[in-house]
C-alpha positions, 0 to 999 in steps of 0.5 A: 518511465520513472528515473530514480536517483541511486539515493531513492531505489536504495532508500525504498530497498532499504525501507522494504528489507526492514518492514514486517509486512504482516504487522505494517499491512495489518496496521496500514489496513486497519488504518485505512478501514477505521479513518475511511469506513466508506473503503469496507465495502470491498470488504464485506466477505470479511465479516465483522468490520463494526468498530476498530477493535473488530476491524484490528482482530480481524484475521481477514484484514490482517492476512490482505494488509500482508497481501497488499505489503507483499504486492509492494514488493513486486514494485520494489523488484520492478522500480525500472517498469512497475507499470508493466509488473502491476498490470494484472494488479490494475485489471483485477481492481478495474475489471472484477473488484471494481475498487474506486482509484482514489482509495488507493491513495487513501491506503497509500497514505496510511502506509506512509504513516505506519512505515514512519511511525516504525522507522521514527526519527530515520524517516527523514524528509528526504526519505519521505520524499523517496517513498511518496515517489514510490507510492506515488509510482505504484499508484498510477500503476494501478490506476492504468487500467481506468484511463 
């Protein structure tokens, strides 16, 4: 079990009531689509993913990246037992979409980037720290269902 300090669950509670998930899940997406091409090929249903101009007017792309910002929140409503909440999560991507883990620290980091290119100067070292605890937390959530 993780314990968070009463500086952390506010800071990432704080982060997540000012984020705009449908453009930061588009741009982390998109982000992680351009800088990994290799991540498209669980995307391939989502036509027209050539180049990064196809990619960022993608509205495939741009509805999963509110998708994936919108399962973020599940883990912020969940800080006390994120594993339990992402069980399904972590079956869906094992078992039938067969993602390999590693990318979800790939996307991870291209969220951090969004979200502290959107907070800018507020996003402090300390506040990195917090929100790389948390991703660091629903990543291993995720990953549960592969050891």
């Amino acid at each position: 079990m993780v314990e968070w300090t009463d500086f952390e669950r506010a800071t990432i509670q704080d982060i997540f009531s000012k984020i705009d998930y449908d453009s930061a899940g588009h741009n982390a997406l998109t982000r992680c689509l351009v800088v990994y091409p290799w991540t498209q090929r669980y995307f391939a249903k989502f036509g027209n993913l050539y180049n990064a101009a196809a990619i960022m007017g993608n509205p495939s792309v741009a509805a999963h990246g509110a998708v994936v910002l919108r399962g973020l929140e599940r883990a912020v409503k969940n800080m006390d037992n994120i594993k339990a909440a992402y069980t399904e999560l972590s079956v869906l991507h094992s078992e039938k979409l067969h993602v390999d883990p590693d990318n979800f620290r790939l996307l991870g980091d291209c969220i951090s980037i969004v979200v502290a290119a959107k907070m800018g100067v507020s996003f402090t070292p300390d506040v990195q720290a917090a929100f790389q605890k948390f991703l660091a937390v629903v990543m291993a959530a995720l990953r549960k269902q592969y050891q």
